[in-house]
VOGU-3710 file (C-alpha; in Angstrom, 3 decimals, decimal comma):
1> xxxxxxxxxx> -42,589/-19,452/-1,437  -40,141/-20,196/-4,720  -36,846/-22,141/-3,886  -35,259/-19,171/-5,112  -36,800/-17,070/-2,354  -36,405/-19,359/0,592  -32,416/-19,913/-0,811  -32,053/-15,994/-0,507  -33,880/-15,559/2,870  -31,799/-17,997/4,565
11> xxxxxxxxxx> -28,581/-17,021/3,570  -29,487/-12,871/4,088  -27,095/-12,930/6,217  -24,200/-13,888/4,296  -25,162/-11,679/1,572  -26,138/-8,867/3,728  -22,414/-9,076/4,822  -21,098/-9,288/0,749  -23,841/-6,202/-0,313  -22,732/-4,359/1,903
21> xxxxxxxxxx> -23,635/-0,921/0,509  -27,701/-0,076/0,003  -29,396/-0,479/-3,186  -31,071/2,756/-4,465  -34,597/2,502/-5,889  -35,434/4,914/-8,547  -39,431/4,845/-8,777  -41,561/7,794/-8,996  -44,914/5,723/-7,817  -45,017/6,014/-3,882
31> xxxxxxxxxx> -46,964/2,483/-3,561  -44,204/0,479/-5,749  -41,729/2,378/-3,633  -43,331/1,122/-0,612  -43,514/-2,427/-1,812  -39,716/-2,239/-3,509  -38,817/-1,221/0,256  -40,583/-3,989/2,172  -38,919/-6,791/-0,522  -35,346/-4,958/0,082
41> xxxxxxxxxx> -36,176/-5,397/4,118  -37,201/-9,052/3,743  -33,769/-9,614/2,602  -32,155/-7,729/5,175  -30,716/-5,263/2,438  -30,518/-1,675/3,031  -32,241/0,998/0,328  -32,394/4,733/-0,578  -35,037/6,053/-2,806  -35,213/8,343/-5,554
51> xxxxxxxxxx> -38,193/9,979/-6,961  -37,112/10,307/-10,186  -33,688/9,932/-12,609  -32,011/13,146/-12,145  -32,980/13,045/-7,936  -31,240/9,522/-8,540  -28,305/10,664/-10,651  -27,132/13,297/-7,907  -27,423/10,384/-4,933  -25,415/7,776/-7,043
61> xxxxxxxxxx> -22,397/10,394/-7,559  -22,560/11,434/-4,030  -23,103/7,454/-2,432  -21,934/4,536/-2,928  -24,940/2,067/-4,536  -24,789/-2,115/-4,572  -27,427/-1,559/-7,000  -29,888/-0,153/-8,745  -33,813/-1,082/-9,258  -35,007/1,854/-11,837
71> xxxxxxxxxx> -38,521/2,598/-12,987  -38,675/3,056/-16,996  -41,464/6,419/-17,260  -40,432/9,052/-15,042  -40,846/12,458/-14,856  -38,015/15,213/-14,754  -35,614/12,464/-16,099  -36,928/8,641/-17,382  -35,071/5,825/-16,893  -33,242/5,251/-19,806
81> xxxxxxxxxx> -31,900/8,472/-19,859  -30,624/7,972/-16,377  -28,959/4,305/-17,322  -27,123/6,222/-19,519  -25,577/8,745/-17,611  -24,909/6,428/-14,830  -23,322/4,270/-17,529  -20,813/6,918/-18,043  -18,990/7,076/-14,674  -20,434/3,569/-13,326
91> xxxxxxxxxx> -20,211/1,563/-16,168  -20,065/-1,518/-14,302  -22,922/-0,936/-12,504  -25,874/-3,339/-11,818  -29,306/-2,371/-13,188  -32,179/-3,546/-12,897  -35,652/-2,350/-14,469  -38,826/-2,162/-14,105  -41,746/-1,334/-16,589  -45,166/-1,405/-17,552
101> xxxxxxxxxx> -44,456/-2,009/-21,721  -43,743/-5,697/-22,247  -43,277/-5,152/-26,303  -40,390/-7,551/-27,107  -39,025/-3,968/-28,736  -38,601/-2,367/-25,682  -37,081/-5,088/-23,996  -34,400/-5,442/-26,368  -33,909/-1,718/-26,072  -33,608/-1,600/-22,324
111> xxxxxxxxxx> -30,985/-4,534/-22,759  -28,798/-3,144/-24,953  -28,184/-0,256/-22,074  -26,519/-2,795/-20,840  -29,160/-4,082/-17,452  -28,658/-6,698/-15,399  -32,528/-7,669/-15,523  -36,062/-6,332/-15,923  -39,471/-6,903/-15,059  -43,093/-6,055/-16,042
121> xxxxxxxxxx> -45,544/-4,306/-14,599  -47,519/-4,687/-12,706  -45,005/-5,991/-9,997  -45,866/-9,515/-8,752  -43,970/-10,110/-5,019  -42,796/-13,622/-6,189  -41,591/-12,345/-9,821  -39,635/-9,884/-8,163  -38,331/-11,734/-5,536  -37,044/-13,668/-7,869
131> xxxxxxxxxx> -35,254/-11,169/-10,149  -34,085/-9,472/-7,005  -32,551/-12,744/-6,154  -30,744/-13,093/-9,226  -29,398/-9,469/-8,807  -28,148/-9,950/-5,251  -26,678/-13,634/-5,808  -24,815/-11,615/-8,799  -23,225/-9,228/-6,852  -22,222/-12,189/-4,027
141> xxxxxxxxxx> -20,790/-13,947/-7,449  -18,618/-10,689/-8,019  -17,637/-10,313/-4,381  -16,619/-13,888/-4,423  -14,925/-13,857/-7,149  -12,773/-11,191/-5,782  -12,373/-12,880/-2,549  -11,336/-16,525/-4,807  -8,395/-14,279/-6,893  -6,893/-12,757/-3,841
151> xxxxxxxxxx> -6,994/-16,061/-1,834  -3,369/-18,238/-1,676  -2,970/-21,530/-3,100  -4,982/-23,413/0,062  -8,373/-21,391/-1,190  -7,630/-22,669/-4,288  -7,290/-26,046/-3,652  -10,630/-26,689/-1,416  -12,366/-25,777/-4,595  -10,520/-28,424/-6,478
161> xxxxxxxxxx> -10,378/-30,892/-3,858  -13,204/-33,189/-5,816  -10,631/-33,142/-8,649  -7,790/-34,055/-6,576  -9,285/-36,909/-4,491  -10,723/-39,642/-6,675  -11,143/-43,196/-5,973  -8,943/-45,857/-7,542  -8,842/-49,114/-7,704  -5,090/-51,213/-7,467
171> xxxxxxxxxx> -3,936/-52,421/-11,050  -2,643/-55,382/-9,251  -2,356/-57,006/-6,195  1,135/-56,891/-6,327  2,005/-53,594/-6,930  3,156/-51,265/-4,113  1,352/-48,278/-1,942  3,673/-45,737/-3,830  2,839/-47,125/-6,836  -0,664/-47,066/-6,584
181> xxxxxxxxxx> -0,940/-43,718/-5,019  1,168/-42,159/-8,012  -1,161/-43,968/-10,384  -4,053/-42,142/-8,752  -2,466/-38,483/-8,525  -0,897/-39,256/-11,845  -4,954/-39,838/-13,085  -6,164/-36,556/-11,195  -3,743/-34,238/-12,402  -4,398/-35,509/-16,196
191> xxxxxxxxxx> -7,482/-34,243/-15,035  -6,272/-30,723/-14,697  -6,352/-30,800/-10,648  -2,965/-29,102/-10,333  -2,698/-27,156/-7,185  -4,041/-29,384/-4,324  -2,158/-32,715/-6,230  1,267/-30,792/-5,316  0,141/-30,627/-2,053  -0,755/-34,553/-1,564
201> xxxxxxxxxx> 2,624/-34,897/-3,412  5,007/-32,885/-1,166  3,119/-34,292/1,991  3,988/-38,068/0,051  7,952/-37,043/0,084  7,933/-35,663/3,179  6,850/-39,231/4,376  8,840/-41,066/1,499  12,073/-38,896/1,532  15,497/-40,046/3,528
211> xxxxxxxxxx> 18,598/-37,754/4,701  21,597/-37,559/2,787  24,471/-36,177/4,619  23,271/-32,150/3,296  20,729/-33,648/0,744  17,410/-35,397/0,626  16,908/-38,439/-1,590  13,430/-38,256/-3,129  11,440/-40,391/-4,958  11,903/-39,878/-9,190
221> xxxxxxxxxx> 8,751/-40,477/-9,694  6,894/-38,444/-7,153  9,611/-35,610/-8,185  8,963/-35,490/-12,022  4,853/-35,325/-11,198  5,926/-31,979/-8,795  7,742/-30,907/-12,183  4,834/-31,769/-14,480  2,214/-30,351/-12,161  3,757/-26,806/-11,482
231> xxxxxxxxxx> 3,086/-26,388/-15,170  -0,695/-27,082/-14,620  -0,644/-25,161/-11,691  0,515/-22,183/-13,438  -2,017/-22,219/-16,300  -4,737/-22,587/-13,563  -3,393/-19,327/-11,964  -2,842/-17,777/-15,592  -6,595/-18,260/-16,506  -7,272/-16,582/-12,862
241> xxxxxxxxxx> -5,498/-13,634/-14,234  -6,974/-13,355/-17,524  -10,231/-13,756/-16,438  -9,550/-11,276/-13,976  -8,253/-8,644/-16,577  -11,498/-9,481/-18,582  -13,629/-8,173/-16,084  -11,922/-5,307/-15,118  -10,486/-3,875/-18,535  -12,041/-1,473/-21,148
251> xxxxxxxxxx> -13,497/-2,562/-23,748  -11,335/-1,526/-27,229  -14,576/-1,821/-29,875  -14,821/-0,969/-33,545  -16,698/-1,049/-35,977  -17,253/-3,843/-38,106  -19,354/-5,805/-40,943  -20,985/-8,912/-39,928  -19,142/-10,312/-42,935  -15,713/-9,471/-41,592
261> xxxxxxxxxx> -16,677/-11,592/-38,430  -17,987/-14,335/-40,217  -14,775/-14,500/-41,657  -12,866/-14,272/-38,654  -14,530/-17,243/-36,553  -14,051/-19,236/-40,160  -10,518/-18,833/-39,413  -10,517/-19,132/-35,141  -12,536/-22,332/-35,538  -9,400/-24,064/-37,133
271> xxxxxxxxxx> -8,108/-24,823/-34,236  -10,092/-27,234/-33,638  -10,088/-29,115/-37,110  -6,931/-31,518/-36,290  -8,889/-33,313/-33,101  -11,738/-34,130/-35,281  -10,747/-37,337/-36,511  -9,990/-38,780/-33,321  -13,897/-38,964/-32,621  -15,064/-38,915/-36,366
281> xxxxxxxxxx> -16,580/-35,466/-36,110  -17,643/-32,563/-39,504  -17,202/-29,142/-38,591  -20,060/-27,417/-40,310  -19,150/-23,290/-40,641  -21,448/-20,688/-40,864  -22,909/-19,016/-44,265  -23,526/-15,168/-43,534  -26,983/-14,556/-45,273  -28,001/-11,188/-43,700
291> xxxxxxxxxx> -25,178/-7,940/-43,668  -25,296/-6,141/-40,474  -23,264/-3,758/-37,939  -21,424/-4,216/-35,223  -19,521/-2,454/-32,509  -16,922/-5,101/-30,753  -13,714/-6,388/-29,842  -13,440/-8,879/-32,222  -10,272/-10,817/-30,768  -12,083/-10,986/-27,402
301> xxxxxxxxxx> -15,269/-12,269/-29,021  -13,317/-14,675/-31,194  -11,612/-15,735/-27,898  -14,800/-16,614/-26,270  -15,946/-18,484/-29,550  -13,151/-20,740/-29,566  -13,975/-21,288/-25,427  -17,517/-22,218/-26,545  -16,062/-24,869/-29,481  -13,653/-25,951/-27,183
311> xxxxxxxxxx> -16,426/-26,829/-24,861  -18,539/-28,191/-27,709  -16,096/-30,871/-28,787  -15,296/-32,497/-25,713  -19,277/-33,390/-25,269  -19,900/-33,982/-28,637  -21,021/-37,673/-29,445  -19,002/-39,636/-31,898  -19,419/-39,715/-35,405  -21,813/-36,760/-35,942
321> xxxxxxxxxx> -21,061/-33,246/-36,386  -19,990/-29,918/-34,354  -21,778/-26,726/-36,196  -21,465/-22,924/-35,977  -23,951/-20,549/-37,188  -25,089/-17,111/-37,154  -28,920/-15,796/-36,866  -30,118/-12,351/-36,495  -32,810/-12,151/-34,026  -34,956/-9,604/-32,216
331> xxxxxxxxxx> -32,196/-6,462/-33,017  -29,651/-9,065/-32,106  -26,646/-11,102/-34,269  -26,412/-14,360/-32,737  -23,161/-16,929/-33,402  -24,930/-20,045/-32,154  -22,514/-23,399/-31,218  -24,412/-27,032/-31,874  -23,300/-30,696/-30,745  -25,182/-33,324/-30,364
341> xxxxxxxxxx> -24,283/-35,008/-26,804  -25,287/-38,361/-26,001  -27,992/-39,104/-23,111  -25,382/-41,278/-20,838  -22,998/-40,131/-19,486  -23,026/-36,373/-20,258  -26,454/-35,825/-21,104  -25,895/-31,927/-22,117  -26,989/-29,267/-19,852  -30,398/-29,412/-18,063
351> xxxxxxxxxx> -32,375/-26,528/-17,356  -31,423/-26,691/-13,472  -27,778/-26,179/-14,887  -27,846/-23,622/-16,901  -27,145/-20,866/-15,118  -24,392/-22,976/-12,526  -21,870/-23,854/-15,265  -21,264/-20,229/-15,903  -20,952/-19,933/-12,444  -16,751/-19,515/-11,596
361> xxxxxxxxxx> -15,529/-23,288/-11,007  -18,803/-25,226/-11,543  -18,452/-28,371/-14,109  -20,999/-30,725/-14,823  -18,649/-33,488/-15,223  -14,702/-33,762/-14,905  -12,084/-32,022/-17,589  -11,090/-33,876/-20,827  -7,525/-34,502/-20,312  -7,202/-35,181/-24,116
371> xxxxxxxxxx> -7,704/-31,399/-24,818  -6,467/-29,759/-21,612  -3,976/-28,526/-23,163  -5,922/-26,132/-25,162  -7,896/-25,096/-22,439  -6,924/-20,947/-21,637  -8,986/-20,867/-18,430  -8,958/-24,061/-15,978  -10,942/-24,650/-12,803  -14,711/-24,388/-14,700
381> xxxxxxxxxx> -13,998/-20,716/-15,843  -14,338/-21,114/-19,549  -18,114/-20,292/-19,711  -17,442/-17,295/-16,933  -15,645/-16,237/-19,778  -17,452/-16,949/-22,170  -20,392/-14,880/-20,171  -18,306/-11,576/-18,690  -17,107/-11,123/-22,058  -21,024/-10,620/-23,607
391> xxxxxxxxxx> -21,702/-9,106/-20,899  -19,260/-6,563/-21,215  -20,271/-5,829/-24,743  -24,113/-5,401/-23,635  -24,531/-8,876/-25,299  -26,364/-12,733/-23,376  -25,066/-15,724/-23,713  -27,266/-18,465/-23,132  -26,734/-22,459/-23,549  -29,133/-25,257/-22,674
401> xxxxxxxxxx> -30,173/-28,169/-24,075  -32,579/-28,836/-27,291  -33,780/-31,522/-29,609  -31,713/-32,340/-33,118  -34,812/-33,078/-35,495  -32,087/-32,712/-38,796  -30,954/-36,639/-38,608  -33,257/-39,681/-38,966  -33,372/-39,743/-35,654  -34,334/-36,973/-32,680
411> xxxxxxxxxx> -31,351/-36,324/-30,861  -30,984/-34,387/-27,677  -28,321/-31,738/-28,398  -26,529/-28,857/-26,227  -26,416/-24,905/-27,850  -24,465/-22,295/-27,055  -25,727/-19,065/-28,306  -23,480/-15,592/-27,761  -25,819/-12,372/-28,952  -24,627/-9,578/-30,012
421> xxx> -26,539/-6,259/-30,233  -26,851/-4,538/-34,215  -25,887/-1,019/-34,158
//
């Protein structure tokens, strides 16, 4: 049994409680309905079945679904057909597919109506166990994520509580308890730890402060970091919001040239060109050399680009170069982000991280306070970001580690890849 599975089985329970509606299986074959139904029972998930898309349609206005597993060739009404009507009054609605045609054509296809996953034929327990994993651990993702937004400040700050709390060693023997405490807050919330730091803070004056007749005489010092902090603190929540509107707004696409977009992310990447000196980096921009068309919200896309440079620059190793490019591949346009990272102490993102740091408030390592400021989404949610927003436009977003072979030397370097589907 895969990791994967024994992680799902022995946490049913939790997600059994977070899925809590059935998941309806859309398969016309009676033995991969049976089978579909004995995985669904092994994690403790509850299932309808459908025969066939239109059989499937009717249930899925009438119920309430966590999901759907759908069967490609069907009778009365095939799959795609019935992603698309679903589409229109579920559009947020997790799919995913099964079928017997493993052409990289048809995949693409099935993709662009927007699925959560897919698998070929002829079903394999583990292989599906696996993508019915991913599909249930994405709906716990969305339930938490929920849960994390409408949680007060203390939620919030036991998921930044590794930010808050570092270890520091005294600058000198001589200096004070105050002093050295500051000095370590005054290092976390550089670090972009901003709720939970106000709380060590307060609970610091509450110790520190003395009675004044009517007043309270507090501590400068602790009293400009409160000031300082609620700044932070209200970014962090800002990004909450923003991410939250993301996810739940609709989308406003048009139609545009590949050309126009190339021109765009010329212009977002500037932002970026005045910190480039400080670690002796090139910005290398891309050169459009194939016209296609595309249906998006280009300041939303742009948005996520600059969350993806962002990212890129505070990795990138000294004294080489951060590059954007565009590819078209397999019926998609790809913007692609490269920067070579340097084996110690960042050493890119590994295959076991991949899909973690676009998990909500997962980082690899801690923030870069020289560029916090330009950060629009604290707390690890850039790449969430970065991800809903592909998602929403039927697009993947990928971004793993890979070898550099273009220097005199092979380099290990990290690349961020957002794909677009060509209309």
């Amino acid at each position: 049994m895969t990791n994967s599975t024994s992680s799902v089985i022995k946490n049913k329970q939790e997600r059994k409680s977070v899925v809590r509606d059935p998941i309806l299986i859309v398969e016309d074959k009676l033995e991969n309905t049976l089978m579909l139904e004995a995985l669904c029972d092994e994690f403790g998930i509850q299932y309808q079945s459908a025969s066939n898309g239109e059989e499937a349609l009717e249930m899925a206005k009438a119920n309430k679904y966590s999901f759907y597993i759908v069967d490609l060739m069907m009778p009365v009404m095939d799959g795609p057909t019935f992603i698309q009507r679903l589409k229109e009054f579920q559009p947020d609605a997790t799919v995913l597919v099964q079928t017997a045609l493993d052409s990289t054509d048809t995949v693409i296809e099935v993709m662009k109506l927007g699925v959560f996953d897919y698998i070929i034929k002829p079903i394999l327990p583990d292989q599906f166990q696996k993508a019915l994993s991913k599909a249930v651990d994405y709906r716990f993702l969305k339930a938490s994520e929920t849960a994390i937004l409408e949680a007060e400040s203390l939620k919030l700050r036991n998921q930044l509580e590794w930010l808050t709390y570092k270890e520091t060693r005294r600058k000198a023997g001589d200096e004070s308890w105050e002093k050295s405490s500051i000095h370590s807050l005054q290092t976390s919330l550089s670090q972009g730890s901003g709720i939970g730091a106000i709380i060590s803070l307060l609970d610091m004056i509450k110790v520190e402060m003395k009675e004044d007749g009517d007043n309270y005489l507090i501590n400068k010092s602790m009293m400009n970091l409160v000031i300082e902090n609620q700044e932070i603190t209200k970014n962090l929540l800002k990004g909450l919001t923003q991410l939250l509107e993301i996810i739940n707004r609709n989308l406003e696409k048009q139609k545009i040239k590949s050309s126009e977009l190339v021109e765009k992310i010329k212009h977002s990447s500037e932002f970026i060109i005045p910190y480039l000196e400080k670690k002796s980096l090139r910005l290398a921009l891309p050169v459009l050399k194939k016209e296609v068309d595309l249906d998006i919200e280009a300041d939303l896309i742009l948005l996520a680009l600059e969350e993806v440079i962002l990212n890129a620059y505070k990795y990138c190793a000294p004294k080489t170069s951060l590059e954007v490019f565009t590819s078209i591949n397999q019926g998609y346009f790809c913007i692609v982000v490269k920067n070579i990272v340097d084996e110690k102490p960042y050493g890119g993102v590994d295959e076991k991280h991949e899909n973690l740091v676009l998990q909500p408030f997962f980082r690899i390592h801690p923030p870069v306070e020289s560029v916090s400021h330009l950060e629009r989404f604290g707390l690890g949610l850039g790449l969430t970001a970065v991800d809903q927003i592909l998602r929403k436009h039927n697009g993947l977003f990928f971004i793993h580690n890979a070898k550099d072979h273009t220097g005199e030397q092979v380099r290990l370097c990290v690349m961020s890849e957002l794909l677009l589907p060509i209309q």
